[in-house]
C-alpha positions in Angstrom: -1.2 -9.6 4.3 -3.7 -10.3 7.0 -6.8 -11.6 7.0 -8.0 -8.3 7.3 -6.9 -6.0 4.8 -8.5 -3.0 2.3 -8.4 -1.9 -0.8 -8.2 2.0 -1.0 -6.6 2.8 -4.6 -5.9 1.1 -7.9 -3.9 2.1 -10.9 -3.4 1.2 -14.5 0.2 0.6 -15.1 2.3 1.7 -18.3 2.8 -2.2 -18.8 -1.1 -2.2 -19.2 -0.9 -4.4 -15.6 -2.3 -2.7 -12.3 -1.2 -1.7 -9.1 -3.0 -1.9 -6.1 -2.1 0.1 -2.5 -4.1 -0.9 0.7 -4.1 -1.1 4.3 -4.0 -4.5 6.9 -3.7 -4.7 10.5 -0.5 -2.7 11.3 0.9 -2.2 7.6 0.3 -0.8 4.4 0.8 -2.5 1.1 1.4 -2.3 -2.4 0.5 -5.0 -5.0 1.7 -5.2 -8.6 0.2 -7.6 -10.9 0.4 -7.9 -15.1 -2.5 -7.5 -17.6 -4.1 -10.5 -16.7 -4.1 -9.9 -12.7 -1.5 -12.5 -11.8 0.6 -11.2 -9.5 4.2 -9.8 -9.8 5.3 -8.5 -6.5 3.8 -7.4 -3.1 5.7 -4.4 -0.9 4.8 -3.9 2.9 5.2 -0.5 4.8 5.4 -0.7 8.3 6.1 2.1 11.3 7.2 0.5 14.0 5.7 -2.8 15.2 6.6 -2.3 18.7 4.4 0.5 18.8 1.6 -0.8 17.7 1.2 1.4 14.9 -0.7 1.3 12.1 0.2 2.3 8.4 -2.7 3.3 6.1 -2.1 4.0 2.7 -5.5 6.0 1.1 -3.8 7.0 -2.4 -1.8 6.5 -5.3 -0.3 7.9 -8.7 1.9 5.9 -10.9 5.3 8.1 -12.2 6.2 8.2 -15.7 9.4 6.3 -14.4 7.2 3.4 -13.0 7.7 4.0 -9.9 5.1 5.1 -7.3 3.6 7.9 -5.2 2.0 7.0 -2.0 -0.5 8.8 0.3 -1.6 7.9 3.9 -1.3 8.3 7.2 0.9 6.7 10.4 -0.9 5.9 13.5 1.2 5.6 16.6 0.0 4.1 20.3 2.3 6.5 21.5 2.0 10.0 19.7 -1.3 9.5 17.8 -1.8 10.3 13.9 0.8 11.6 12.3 
């Protein structure tokens, strides 16, 4: 992640840990970490870097599979907010 980068959502997890969705410069991101905060795994979204787009995720809702629902929006140099 960047240097500059926001929270906008955090969930409790099934496993008791947390997940935690955000947006940097040009990307989204999604953090999963146990119990105890340490992290597990990090996931980047992305549009199109060429573009100069930017990917903000704003929301989020764990499934009962443990999987993920994201919410946000795509911001494009070229076509504007999608």
């Amino acid at each position: 992640m960047s240097t500059y980068s926001e929270r906008y959502t955090i969930v409790q997890t099934a496993d008791q840990g947390y997940a935690v969705a955000g947006s940097s410069v040009y990307m989204g991101w999604l953090i999963k970490t146990d119990s105890q905060g340490t992290l597990l795994w990090t996931k980047t979204y992305t549009y199109n870097e060429e573009s100069q787009s930017n990917c903000n995720i704003y929301a989020m809702i764990s499934s009962n599979d443990g999987g993920f629902a994201l919410a946000g929006s795509i911001w494009t140099s070229i076509g504007g907010e999608d």
